[in-house]
Legacy VTK file of the C-alpha trace (Angstrom):
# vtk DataFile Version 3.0
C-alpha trace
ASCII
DATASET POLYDATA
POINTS 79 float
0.000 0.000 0.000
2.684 2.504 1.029
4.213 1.665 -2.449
0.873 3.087 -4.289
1.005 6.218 -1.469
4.561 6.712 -3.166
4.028 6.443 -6.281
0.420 8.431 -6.659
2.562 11.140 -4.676
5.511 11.451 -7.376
3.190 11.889 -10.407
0.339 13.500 -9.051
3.102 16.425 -7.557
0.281 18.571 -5.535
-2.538 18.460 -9.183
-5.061 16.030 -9.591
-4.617 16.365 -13.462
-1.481 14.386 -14.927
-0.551 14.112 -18.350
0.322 11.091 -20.265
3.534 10.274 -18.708
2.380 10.495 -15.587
-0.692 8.957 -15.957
1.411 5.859 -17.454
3.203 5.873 -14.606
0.910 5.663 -12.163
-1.295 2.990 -13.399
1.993 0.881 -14.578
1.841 1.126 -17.935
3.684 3.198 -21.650
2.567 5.971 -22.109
2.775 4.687 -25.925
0.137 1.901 -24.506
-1.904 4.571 -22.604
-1.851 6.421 -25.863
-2.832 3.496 -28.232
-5.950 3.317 -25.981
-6.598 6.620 -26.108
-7.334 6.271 -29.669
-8.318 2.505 -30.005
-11.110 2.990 -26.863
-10.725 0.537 -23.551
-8.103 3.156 -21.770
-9.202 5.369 -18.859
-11.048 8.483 -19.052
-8.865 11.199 -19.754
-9.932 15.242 -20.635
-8.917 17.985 -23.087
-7.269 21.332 -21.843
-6.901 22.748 -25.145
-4.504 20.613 -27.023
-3.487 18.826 -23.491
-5.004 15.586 -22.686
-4.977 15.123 -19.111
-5.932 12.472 -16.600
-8.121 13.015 -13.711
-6.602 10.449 -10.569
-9.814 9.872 -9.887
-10.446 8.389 -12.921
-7.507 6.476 -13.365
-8.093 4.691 -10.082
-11.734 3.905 -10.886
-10.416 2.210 -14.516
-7.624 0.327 -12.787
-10.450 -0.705 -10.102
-12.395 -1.532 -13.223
-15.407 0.615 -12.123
-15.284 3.331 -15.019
-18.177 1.757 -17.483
-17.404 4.929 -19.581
-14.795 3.929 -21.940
-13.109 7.290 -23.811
-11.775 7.511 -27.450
-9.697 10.148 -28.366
-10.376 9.125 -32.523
-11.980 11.930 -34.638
-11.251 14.375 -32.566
-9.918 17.762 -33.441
-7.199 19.079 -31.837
LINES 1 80
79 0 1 2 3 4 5 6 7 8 9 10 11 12 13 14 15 16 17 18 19 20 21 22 23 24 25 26 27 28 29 30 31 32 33 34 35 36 37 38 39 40 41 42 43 44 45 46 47 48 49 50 51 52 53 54 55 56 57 58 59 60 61 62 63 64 65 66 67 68 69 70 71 72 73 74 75 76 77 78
C-alpha cells in the first residue's frame, strides 16, 4: 500500500490532473500503450485542456479498479 502512497505522490506532484507520462506511470503502464488506448477505446477516461489531454486520478483509479463503465476515445477528434 505505502508503495501506491509513493508512487500516486511522485506523479500526481500537488494536481489532480497528470498528463500522459504520468498517468502511465501511475497505473503501470507506456505511455505509448496509454496512448494506443486513447485512440483505439478501452483506456481510462482522460480530458482535453486545449490541445493537453490530461488524466483526472480519480479516474484512473476507478479504470484500474475496473469501475469506469465509460470507456473514452480520443479518434476523430480535433485538436
Amino acid at each position: 500500500m505505502e508503495d501506491e502512497v509513493g508512487r500516486a505522490a511522485k506523479a500526481k506532484k500537488g494536481s489532480p490532473f497528470l498528463n500522459t507520462a504520468q498517468a502511465a506511470f501511475y497505473v503501470g503502464l507506456s505511455h505509448r500503450t496509454l496512448e494506443k488506448m486513447r485512440l483505439k477505446g478501452g483506456g481510462p477516461r482522460f480530458r482535453k485542456h486545449g490541445r493537453y489531454v490530461r488524466y483526472h486520478i480519480d479516474d484512473l483509479d476507478a479504470w484500474s479498479l475496473g469501475k469506469d463503465g465509460d470507456v473514452a476515445s480520443d479518434q476523430g477528434k480535433a485538436s
